[in-house]
MMTF fields as JSON, N, C-alpha, C and O atoms, coordinates in Angstrom:
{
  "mmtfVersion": "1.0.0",
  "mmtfProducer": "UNKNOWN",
  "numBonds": 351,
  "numAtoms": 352,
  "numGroups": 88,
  "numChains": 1,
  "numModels": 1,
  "chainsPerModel": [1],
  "groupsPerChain": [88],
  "chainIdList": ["A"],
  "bondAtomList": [4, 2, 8, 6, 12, 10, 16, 14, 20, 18, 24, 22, 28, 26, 32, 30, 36, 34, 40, 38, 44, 42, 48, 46, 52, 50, 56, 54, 60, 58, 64, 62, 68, 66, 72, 70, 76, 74, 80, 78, 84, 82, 88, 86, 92, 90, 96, 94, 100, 98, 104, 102, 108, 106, 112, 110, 116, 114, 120, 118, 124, 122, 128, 126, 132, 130, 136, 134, 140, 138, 144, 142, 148, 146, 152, 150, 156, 154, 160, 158, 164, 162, 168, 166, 172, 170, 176, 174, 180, 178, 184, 182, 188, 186, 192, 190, 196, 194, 200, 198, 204, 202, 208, 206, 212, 210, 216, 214, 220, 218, 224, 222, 228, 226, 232, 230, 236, 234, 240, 238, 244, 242, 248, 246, 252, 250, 256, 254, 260, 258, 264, 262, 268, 266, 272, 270, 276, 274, 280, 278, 284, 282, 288, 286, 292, 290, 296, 294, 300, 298, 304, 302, 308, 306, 312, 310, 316, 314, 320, 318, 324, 322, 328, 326, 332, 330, 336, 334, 340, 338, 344, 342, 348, 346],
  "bondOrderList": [1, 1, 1, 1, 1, 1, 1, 1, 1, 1, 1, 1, 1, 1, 1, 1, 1, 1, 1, 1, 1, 1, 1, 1, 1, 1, 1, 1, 1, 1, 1, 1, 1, 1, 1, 1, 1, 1, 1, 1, 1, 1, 1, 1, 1, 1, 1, 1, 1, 1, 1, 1, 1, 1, 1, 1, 1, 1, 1, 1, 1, 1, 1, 1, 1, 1, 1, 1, 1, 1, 1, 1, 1, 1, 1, 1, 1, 1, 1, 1, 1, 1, 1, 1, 1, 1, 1],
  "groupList": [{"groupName": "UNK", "atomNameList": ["N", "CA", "C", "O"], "elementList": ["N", "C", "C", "O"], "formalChargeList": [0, 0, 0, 0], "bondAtomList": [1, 0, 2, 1, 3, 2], "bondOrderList": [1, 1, 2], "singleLetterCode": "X", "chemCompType": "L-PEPTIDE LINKING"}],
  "groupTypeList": [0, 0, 0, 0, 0, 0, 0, 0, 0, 0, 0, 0, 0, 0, 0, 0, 0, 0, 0, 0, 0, 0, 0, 0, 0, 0, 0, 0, 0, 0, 0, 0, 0, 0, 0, 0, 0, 0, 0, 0, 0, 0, 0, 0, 0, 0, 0, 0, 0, 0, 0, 0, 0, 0, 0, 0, 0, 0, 0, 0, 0, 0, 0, 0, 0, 0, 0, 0, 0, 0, 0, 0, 0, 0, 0, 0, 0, 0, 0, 0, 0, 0, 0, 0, 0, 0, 0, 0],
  "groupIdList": [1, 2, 3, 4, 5, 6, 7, 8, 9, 10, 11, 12, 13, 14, 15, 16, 17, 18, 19, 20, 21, 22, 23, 24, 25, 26, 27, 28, 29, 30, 31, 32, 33, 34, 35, 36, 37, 38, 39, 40, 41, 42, 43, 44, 45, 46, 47, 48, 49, 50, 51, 52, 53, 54, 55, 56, 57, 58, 59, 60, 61, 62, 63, 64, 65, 66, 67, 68, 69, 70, 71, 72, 73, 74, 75, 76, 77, 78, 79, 80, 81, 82, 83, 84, 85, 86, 87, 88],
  "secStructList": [7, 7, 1, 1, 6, 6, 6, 6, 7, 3, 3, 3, 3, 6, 6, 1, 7, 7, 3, 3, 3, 7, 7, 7, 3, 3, 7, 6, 6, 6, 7, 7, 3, 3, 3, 7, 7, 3, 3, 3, 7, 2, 2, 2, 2, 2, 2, 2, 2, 7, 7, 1, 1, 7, 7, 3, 3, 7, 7, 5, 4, 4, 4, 1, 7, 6, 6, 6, 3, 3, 3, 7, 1, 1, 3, 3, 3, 3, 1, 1, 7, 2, 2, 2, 2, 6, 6, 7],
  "xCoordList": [121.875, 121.802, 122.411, 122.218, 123.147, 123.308, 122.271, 121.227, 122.319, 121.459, 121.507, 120.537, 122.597, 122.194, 121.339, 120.552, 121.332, 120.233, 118.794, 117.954, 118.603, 117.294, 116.818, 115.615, 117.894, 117.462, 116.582, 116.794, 115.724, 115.071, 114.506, 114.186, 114.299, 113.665, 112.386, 112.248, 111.309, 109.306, 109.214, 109.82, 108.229, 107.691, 105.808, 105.121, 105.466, 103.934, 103.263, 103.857, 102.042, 100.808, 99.996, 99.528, 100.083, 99.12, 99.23, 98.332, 100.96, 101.451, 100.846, 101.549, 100.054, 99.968, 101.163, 100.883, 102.273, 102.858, 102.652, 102.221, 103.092, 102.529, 103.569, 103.183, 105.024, 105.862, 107.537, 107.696, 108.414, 110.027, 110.732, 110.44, 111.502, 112.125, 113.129, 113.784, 113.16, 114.063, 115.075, 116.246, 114.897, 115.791, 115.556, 114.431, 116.596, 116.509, 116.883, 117.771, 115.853, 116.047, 116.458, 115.99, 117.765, 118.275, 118.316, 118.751, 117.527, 118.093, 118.882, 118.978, 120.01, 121.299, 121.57, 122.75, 120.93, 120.933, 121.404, 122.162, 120.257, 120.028, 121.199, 122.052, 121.029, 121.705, 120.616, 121.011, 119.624, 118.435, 117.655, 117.217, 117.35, 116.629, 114.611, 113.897, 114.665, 113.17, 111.872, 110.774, 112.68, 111.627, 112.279, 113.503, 111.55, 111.242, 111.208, 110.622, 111.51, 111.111, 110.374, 111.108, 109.555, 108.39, 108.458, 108.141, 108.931, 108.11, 107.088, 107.067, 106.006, 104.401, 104.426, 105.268, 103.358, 103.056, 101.649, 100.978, 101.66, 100.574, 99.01, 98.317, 99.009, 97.821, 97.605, 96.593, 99.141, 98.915, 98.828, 98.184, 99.842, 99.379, 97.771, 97.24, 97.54, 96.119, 94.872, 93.94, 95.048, 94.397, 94.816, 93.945, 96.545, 96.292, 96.257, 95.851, 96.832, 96.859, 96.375, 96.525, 95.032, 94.449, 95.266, 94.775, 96.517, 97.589, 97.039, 96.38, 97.153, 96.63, 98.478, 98.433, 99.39, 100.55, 101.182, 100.851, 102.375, 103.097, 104.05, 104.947, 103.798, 104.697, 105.497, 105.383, 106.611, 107.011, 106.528, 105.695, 106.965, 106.231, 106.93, 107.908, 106.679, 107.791, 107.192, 106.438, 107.406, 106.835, 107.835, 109.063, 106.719, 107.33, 107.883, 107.447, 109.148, 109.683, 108.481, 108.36, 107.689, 106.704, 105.652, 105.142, 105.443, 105.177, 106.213, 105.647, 107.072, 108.183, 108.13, 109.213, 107.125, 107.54, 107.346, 106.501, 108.125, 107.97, 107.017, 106.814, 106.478, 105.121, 103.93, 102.944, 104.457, 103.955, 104.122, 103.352, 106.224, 106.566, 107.509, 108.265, 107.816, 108.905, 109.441, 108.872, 110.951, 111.734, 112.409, 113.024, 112.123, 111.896, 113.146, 113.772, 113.297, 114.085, 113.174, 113.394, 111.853, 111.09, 111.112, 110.891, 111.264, 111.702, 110.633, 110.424, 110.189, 109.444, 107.9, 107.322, 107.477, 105.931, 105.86, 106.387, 104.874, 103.733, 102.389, 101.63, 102.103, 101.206, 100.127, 99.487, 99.61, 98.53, 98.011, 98.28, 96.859, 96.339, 96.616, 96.76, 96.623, 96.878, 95.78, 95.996, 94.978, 93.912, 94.453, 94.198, 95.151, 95.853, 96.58, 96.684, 97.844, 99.261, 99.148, 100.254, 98.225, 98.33, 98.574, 99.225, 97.939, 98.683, 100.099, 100.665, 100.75, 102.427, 103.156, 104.363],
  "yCoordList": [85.051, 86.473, 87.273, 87.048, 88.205, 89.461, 90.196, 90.324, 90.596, 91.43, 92.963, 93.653, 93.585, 94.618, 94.168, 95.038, 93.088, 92.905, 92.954, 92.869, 93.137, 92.539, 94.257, 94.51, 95.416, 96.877, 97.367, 96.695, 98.316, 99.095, 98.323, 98.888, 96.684, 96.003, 96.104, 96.018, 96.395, 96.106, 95.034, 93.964, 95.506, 94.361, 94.492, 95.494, 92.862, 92.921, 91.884, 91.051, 92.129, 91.445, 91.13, 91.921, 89.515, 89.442, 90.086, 90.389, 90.221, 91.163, 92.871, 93.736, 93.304, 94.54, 95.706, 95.964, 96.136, 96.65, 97.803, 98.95, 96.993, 97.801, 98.357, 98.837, 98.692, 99.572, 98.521, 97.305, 99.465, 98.748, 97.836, 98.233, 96.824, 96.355, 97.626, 97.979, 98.325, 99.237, 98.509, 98.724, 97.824, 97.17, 96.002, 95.528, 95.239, 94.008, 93.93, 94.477, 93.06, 92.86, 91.663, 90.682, 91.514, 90.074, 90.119, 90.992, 88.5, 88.016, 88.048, 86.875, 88.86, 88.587, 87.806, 87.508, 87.046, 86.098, 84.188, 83.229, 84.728, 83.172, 83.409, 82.584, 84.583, 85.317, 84.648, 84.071, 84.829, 84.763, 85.763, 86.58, 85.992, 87.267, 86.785, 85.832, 87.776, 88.024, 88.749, 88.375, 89.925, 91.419, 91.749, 91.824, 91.926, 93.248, 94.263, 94.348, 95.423, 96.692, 97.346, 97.721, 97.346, 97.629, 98.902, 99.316, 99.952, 101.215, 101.347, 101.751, 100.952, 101.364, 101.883, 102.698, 102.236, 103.257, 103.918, 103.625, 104.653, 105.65, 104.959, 104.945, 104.309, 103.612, 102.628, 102.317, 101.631, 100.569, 100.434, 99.664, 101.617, 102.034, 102.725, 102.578, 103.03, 103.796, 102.137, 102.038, 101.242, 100.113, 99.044, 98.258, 98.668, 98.104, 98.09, 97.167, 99.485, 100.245, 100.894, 101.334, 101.785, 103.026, 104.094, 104.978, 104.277, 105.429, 106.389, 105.778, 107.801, 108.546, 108.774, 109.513, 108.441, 108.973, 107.373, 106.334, 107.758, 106.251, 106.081, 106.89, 104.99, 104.269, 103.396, 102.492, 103.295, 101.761, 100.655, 100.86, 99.502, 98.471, 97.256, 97.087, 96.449, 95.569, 93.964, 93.403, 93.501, 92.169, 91.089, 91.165, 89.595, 89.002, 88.198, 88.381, 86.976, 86.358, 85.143, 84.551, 85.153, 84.008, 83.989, 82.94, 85.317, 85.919, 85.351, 85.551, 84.932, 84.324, 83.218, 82.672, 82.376, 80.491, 80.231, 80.906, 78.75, 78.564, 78.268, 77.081, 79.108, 78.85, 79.928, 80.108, 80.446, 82.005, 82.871, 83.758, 82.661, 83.959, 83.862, 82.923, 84.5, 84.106, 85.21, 86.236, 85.051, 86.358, 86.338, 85.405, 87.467, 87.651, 88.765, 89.467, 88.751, 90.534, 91.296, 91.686, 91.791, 92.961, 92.621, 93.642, 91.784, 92.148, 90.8, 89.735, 91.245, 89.988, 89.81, 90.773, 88.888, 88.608, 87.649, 86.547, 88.5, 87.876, 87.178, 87.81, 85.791, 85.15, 85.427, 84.381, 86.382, 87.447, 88.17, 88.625, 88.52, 89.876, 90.966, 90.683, 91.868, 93.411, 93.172, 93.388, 92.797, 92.004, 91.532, 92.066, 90.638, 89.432, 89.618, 88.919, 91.096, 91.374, 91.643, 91.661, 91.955, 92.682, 90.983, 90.858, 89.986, 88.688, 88.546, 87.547, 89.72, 89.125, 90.518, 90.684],
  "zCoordList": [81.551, 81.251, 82.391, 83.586, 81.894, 83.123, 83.782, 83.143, 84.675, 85.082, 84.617, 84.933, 83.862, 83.142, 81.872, 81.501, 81.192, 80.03, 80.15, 79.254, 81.678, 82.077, 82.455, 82.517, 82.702, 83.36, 82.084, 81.074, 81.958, 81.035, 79.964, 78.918, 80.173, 78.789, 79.849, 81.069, 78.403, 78.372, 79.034, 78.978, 79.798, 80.648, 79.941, 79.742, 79.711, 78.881, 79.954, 80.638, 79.919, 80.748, 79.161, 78.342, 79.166, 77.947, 76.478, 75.692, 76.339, 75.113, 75.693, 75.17, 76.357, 76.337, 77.557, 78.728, 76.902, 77.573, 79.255, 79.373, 80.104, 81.454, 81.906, 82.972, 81.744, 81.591, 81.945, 81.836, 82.321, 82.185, 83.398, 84.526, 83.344, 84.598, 84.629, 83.648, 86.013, 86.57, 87.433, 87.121, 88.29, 89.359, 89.864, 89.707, 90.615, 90.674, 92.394, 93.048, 92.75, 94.184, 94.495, 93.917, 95.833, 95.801, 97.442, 98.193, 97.796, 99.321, 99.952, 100.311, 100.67, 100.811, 101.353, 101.168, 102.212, 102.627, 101.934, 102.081, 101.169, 100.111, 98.901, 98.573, 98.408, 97.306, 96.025, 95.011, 96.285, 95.293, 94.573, 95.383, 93.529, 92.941, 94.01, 94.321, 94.064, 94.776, 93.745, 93.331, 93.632, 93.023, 91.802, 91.692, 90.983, 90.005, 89.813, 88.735, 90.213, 90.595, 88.891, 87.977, 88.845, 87.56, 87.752, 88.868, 86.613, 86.305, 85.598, 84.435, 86.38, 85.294, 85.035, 85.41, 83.808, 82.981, 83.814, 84.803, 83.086, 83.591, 84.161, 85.178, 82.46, 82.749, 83.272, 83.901, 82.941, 84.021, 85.551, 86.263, 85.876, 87.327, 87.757, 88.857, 87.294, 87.622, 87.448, 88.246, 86.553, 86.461, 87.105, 87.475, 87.472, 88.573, 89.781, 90.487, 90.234, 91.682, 91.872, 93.012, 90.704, 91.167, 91.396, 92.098, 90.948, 91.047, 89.927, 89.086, 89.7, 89.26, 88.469, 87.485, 88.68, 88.134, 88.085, 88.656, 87.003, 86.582, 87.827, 88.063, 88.595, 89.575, 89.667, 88.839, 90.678, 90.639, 91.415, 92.298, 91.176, 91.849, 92.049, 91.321, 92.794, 92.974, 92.457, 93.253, 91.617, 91.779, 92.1, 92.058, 92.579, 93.14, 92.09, 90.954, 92.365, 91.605, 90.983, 89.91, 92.317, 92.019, 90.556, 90.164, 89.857, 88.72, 87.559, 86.485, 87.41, 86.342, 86.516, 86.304, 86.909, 86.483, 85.647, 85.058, 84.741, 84.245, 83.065, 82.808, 82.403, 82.067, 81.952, 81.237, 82.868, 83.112, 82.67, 82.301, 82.585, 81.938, 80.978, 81.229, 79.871, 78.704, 78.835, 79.205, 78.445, 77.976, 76.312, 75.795, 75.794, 74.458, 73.969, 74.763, 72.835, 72.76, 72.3, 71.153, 72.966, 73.136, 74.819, 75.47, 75.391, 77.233, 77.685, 77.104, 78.711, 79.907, 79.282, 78.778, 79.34, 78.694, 79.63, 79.787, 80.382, 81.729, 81.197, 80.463, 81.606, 80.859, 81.857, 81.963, 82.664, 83.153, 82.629, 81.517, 83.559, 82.669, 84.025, 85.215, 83.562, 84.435, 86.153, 87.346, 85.592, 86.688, 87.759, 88.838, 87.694, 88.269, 88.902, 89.91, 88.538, 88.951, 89.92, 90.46, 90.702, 92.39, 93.304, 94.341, 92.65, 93.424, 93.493, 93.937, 92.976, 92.248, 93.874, 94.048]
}
């Protein structure tokens, strides 16, 4: 996949949508993808960060293993619950 297919698709915790992949962070070093840059939603930010407004957030790559995470054409499905994501 490109990395524009991956900008503005749903990102879900447990099928329940917690908002969009915005940006993509890479090692320059390694030349490896690292981060996620997540625009939560309102509520998902306020439930998993206690943010009172919708934020971004960065997750780690370690959140997409195999097994964990599928990509779909409705976007990323995190086999977490909203609970969990602050380990990511």
């Amino acid at each position: 996949m490109k990395s524009k297919e991956f900008i503005d698709k749903d990102v879900f915790a447990l099928d329940e949508k917690i908002g969009e992949v915005k940006e993509i962070e890479i090692d320059p070093e390694d030349w490896k993808v690292t981060h996620l840059e997540i625009q939560l939603t309102k509520e998902a930010a306020n439930e998993i960060l206690g943010a009172k407004i919708a934020i971004r957030n960065m997750l780690a790559i370690s959140a997409l293993e195999k097994g964990v995470a599928r990509w779909t054409e409705q976007g990323l499905h995190l086999k977490v619950s909203k609970d969990q994501l602050h380990m990511y």
